[in-house]
Residue, then its C-alpha position, 0 to 999 in steps of 0.5 A: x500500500x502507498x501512503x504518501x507524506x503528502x498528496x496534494x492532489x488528493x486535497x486540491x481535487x475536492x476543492x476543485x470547482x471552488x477554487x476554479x470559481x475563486x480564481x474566475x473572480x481573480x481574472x475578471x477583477x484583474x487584481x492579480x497582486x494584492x486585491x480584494x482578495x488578499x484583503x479579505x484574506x487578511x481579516x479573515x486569518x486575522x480573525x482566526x488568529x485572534x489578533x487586530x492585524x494580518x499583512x499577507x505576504x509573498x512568502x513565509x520567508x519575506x514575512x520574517x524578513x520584513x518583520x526584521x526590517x519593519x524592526x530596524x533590525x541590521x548590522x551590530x544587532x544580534x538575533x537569537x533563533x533556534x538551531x533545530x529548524x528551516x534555513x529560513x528563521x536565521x537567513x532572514x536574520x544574516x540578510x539584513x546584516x544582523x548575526x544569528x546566534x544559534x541556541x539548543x532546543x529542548x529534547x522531548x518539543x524540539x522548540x528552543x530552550x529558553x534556559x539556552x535562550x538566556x545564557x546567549x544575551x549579550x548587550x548586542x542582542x535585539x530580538x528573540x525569534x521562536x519556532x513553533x516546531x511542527x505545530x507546537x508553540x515555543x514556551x512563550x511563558x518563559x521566553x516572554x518572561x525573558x524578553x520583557x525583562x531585558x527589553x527584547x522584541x520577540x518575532x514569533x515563526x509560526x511558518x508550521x503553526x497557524x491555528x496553535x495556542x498556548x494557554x488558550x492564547x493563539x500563536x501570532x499573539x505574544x511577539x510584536x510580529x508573527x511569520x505565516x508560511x502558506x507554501x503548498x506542504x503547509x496545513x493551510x497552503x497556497x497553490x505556490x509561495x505566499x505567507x503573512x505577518x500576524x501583529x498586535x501592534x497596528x502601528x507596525x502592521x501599516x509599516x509592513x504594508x510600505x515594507x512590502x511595496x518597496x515602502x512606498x505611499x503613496x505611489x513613487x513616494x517612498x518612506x523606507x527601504x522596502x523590498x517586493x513581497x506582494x500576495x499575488x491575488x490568485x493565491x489570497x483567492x486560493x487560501x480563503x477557499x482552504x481557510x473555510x476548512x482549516x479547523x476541520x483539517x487541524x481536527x483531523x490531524x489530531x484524531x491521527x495523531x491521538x492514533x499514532x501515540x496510543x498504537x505506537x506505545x511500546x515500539x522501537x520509536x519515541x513519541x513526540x511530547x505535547x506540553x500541556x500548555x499547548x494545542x498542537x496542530x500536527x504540521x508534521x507528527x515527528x518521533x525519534x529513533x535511534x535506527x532512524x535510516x533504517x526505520x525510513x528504509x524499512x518504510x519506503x519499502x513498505x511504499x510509506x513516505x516518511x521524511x527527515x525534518x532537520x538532518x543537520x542543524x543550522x550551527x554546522x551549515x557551511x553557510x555559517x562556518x564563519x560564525x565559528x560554532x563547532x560540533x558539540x555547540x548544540x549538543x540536543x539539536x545534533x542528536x535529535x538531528x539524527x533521530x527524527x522522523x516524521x509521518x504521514x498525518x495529513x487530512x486526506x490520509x484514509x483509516x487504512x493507510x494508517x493502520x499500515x503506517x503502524x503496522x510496518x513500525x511495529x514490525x520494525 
């Protein structure tokens, strides 16, 4: 049987008539960039996500790298980002001139380490950027905490996370930014790149609109250095039409993962941790093995699509040897770096699909 991670297909072919009827309002209105579209889009998810503001954006990557920019944040400053995650969280970061500096995370949620977080301020540091790994927020508690008292900005990546909460509260709702991923794996996805920026202060949601357009406003009157992250309008139209189904998607990707940690107990594998605080939202469902080749071998031959989601921690890349990290700098992320696995958990994924998922682990 073949189980894939993912099939979009599988998705985009009930929604077919839909989304051809949202795109035939894109190519009469010819608002092929921003539009109406996109700016019901954007209080639509801002609604969903319980803050005043969402500015759509080109990408899940332009909206922390705008995020930096709207922040002032450049050359001198120092950003404090996770090792253990997408390339995206500390490139943005060496792109405006700033210097990631690379902490460990936590071994049992994979979000970053907040006593990590702490021993890494120095007098250069100017914001903190936490990951909410695979759906889970970071401890907000703590980090929040942290930032308040030394008078840090907090960008939140919530790129796998929309519809997350902690303690009650939605991701987007605890920095002074959020970043928004809708790329086409992401539980709520565009057909192609697009993502948004969440914020509760409406003051910096209107200069992210300028940042977007080259920070023009008017036209060919510019106030900042900007940069081109428009929505397209086909995408926004796209994304209301999945939007509508985003609670029921999340939903079910909870009743797979409740599946997998009962049927999963006592295998070779180690079960992802929800914090209590927090409801998770299941981007990906990721566990540990210490025979982690092996195991993603024995499942592609079983036709199970599982994958490695980060085979190497940003502290090692060649990209950053010149910030001078080591091996052993981050000593959890690189174990965890060679144990991961994540499953098949997607909405579409049927009843049977998954029995053979476990199945096949368990024969493991």
């Amino acid at each position: 049987m073949k189980v894939p991670l993912l099939d979009l297909g599988a998705q985009n072919r009930e929604l077919e008539a839909e989304i051809r009827q949202a795109i035939d309002r894109v190519l009469e209105s010819h608002a092929y960039v921003q539009g109406p579209e996109v700016a019901a889009l954007e209080s639509e998810v801002a609604a969903l996500c319980g803050v005043p503001s969402a500015v759509a954006m080109s990408s899940g990557t332009d909206a922390i790298l705008a995020s930096l920019m709207a922040l002032g944040i450049g050359p001198g400053d120092e950003v404090i980002v996770p090792t253990f995650t997408f390339f995206a969280t500390a490139g943005c970061v060496a792109r405006v001139g700033a210097k990631p500096v690379f902490v460990d995370i936590l071994p049992d949620t994979f979000n970053i380490d907040p006593a990590a977080v702490e021993a890494a301020i120095t007098p250069r540091t100017r914001a903190i950027i936490p990951v909410h790994l695979y759906g889970q927020c970071a401890d907000m508690d703590r980090l929040g905490e942290i930032a308040r008292r030394l008078g840090l900005i907090i960008i939140e990546d919530a790129a796998q996370a929309i519809m997350a909460r902690f303690r009650g509260a939605s991701a987007g709702s605890f920095g002074r930014s959020c970043a928004l991923s809708f790329y086409p794996t992401k539980n709520l996805s565009a057909m192609g790149d697009a993502g948004m920026i969440l914020t509760v202060d409406e003051a910096l949601a209107e200069k992210l609109k300028f940042i977007r357009d080259h920070g023009q406003n008017p036209r060919y009157y510019y106030h900042f250095i900007g940069g081109n992250f428009r929505m397209d309008g086909f995408q926004g139209a796209v994304l209301r039409v999945k939007l509508k189904r985003l609670a029921a998607w999340t939903a079910a990707r909870r009743v797979r993962a409740a599946r997998y940690d009962r049927e999963l107990q006592g295998t070779a594998v180690r079960l992802p941790l929800v914090d209590p605080r927090c409801e998770h939202v299941y981007h990906q469902y990721t566990l540990r093995c210490e025979r982690r080749d092996a195991l993603q071998k024995h499942l592609a031959d079983a036709g199970v699509g599982a994958a490695i989601f980060y085979p190497l921690p940003l502290h090692l890349q060649p990209c950053f040897a010149t910030l001078g990290y080591q091996e052993g700098a981050c000593p959890v992320a690189e174990r965890v770096a060679k144990e991961v696995l994540s499953l098949p958990i997607v909405p579409e994924m049927t009843e049977a699909q998954q029995s053979h998922v476990i199945e096949t682990i368990r024969k493991f």
